[in-house]
C-alpha positions in Angstrom: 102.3 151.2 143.2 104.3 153.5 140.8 104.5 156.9 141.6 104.9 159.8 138.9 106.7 163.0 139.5 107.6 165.7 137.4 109.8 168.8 137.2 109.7 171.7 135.6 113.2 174.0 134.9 111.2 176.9 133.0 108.2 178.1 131.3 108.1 176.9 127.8 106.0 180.1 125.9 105.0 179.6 122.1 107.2 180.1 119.2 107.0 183.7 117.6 105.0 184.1 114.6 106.7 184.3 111.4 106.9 188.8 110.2 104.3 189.5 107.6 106.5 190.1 104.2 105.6 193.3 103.0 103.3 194.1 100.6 104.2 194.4 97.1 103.2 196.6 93.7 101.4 193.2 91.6 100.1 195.6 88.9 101.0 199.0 87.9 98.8 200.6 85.9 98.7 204.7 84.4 95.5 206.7 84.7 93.7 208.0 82.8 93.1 204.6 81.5 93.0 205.0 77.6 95.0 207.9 78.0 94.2 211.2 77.2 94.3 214.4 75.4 96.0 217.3 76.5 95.9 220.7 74.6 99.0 222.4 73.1 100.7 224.5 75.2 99.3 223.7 78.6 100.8 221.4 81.6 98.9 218.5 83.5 100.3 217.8 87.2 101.1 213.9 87.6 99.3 212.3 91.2 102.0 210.5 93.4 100.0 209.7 96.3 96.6 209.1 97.5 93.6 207.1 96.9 92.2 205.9 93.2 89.7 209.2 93.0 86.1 208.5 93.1 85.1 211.2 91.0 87.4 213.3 88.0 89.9 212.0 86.1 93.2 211.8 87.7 96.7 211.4 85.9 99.7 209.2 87.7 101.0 205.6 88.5 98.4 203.7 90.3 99.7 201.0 91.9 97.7 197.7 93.3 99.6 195.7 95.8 99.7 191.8 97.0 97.9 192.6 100.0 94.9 193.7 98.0 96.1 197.6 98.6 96.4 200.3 96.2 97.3 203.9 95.8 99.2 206.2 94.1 103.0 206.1 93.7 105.6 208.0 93.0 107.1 206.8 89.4 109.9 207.2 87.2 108.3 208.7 83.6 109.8 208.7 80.0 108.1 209.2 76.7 108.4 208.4 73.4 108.9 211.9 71.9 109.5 214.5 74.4 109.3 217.1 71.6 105.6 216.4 71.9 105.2 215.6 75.7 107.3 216.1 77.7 107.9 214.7 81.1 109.6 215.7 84.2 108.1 213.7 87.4 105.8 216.2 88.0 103.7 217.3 85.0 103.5 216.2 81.8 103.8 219.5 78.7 102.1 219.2 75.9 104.8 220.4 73.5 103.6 220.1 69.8 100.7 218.5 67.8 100.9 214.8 67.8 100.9 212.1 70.2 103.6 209.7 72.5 103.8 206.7 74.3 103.7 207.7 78.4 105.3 205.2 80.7 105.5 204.9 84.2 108.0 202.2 86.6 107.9 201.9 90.0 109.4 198.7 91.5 110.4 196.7 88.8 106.6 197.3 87.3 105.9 199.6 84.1 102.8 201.1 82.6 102.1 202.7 79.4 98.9 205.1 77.9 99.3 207.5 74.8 98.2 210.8 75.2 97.1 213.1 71.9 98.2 216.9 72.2 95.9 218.7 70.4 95.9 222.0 68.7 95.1 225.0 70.6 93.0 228.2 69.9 95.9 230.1 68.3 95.9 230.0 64.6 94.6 231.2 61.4 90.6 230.6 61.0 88.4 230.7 58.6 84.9 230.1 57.2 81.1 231.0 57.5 78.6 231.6 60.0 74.9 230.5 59.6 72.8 233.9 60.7 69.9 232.5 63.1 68.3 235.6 63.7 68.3 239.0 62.4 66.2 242.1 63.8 66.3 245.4 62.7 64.9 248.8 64.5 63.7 250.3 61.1 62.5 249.5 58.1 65.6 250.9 56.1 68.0 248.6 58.5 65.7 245.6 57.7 65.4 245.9 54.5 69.4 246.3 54.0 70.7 243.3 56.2 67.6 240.9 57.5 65.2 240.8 54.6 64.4 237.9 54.0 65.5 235.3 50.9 63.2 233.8 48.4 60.8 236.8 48.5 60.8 238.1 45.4 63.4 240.9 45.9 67.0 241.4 46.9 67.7 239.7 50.4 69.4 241.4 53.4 73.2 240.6 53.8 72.6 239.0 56.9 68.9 237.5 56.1 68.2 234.5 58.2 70.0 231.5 56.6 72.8 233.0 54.8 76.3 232.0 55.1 78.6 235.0 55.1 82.4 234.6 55.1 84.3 235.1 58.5 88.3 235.1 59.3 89.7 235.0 62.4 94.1 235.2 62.8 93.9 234.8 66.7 97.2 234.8 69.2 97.6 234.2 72.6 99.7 235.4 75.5 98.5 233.4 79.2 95.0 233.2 78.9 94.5 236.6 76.9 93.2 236.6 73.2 94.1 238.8 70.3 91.8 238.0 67.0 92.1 239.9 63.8 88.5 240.0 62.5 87.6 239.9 59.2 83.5 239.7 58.7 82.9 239.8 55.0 84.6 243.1 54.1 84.4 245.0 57.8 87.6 244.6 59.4 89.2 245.0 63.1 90.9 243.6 66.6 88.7 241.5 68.7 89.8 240.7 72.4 88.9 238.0 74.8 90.0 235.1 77.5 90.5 231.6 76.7 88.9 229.7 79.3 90.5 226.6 79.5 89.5 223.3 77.6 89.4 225.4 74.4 86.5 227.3 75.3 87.1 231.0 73.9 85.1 234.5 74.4 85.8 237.5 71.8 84.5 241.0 71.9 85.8 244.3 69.8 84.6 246.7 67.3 85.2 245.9 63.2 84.5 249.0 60.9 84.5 250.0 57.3 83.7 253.2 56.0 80.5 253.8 57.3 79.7 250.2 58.3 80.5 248.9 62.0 80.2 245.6 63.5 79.9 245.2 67.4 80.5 242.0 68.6 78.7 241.5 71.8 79.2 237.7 72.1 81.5 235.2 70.3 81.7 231.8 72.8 83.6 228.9 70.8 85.0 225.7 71.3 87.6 224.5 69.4 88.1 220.7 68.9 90.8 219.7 66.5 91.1 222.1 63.6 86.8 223.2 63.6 85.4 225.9 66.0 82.0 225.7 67.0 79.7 228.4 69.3 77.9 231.0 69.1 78.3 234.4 67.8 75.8 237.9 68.3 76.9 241.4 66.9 75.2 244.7 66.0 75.3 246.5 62.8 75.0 250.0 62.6 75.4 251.9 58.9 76.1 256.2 59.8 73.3 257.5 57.2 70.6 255.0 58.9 68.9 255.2 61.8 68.4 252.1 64.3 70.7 248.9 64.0 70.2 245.7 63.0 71.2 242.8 65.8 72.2 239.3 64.3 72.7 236.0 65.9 74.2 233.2 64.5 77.1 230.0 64.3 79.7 228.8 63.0 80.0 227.0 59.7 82.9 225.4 59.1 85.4 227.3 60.4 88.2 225.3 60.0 92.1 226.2 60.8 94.1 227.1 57.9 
């Protein structure tokens, strides 16, 4: 009979697993995809960390990794013509009217959107507004600035459907607005906010002689070199009694 013995001079555990390389970026890519538009004059903060938002637009290097991951990243930025954007790691400044090439590089990875600065609210206007609606407290007041046209006799100034000439020469200083008004021949200094996006609001007093022009309301937008809103004023004429209130909008006011 053949016996079988065996020793044993240790414990024989299993080999360690090989480390996990780490993850790296496989695609960088710059949001807003398509790029963007930023207004003249203003600043938009650059993301370097987080999660791809899930709502609102968001600007920065977004990186997706081997491991499926992505996020955020801290980038080095450069643009084509930093006399029209500008770029210094943490914002880019819309300089002047035009566009550039962005690009980010993080890890040997590089991404690139162009991004349109466009023209602000500042500037030199001009134009007509369509009247919408005028109403008058007497009959002297109506029949001097809302009678209506096509009736057989001279129409108001302001009669529903005309287009009378408006001028704006508006500055800015932070948010504030300064407009030099010119409606028709009644002249004067409107004042207002800009709201951001190139949304506006204007109020002030215009006068001539005995003619004077509240304006109670002027909301715009501007988009390019056009404004478009909404504008509501009161006339009032010293020998007449009553004022006339007239609603109306922009018609191509366009920057000079």
């Amino acid at each position: 009979m053949l016996a079988a013995a065996g020793c044993s001079h240790g414990t024989v555990s299993e080999l360690p697993a090989a480390p996990t390389p780490p993850a790296t970026i496989s695609t960088l890519t710059v949001t807003p995809v398509g790029g963007g538009s930023i207004i003249e004059g203003t600043s938009v903060a650059i993301t370097s960390e987080g999660p791809f938002p899930s709502t609102g637009v968001t600007l920065g290097a977004f990186a997706r990794y081997s491991d499926g991951s992505g996020k955020y990243v801290p980038a080095t930025w450069s643009t084509s013509d930093d006399r029209i954007v500008a770029v210094d790691g943490a914002a880019l400044h819309a300089k002047a009217r035009g566009s550039a090439i962005v690009t980010a590089s993080a890890e040997g990875k590089t991404a690139s959107e162009t991004f349109v600065v466009q023209p602000g609210i500042a500037g030199t206007w001009s134009g007509t507004y369509t009247v919408e609606q005028c109403e008058a407290g007497s009959g002297s007041m109506y029949d001097l600035i809302c009678s209506p046209m096509n009736q057989g006799r001279t129409p108001g100034v302001m009669a529903v459907g005309s287009t009378p000439p408006i001028a704006f020469q508006i500055t800015k200083s932070g948010t504030d607005l300064t407009a030099t008004a010119q409606f028709g021949d009644v002249r004067g200094t409107l004042t207002g906010i800009d709201h951001g996006g190139n949304l506006m609001s204007l109020t002030g007093t215009l006068a001539l002689n005995a003619t004077t022009i509240t304006v109670v309301q002027w909301n715009a937008r501007v988009q390019d070199d056009a404004m478009e809103g909404a504008v509501v004023f009161e006339v009032r004429i010293a020998r007449l009694a009553s004022y006339a209130q007239v609603a109306g909008r922009p018609y191509k006011v366009t920057r000079r």
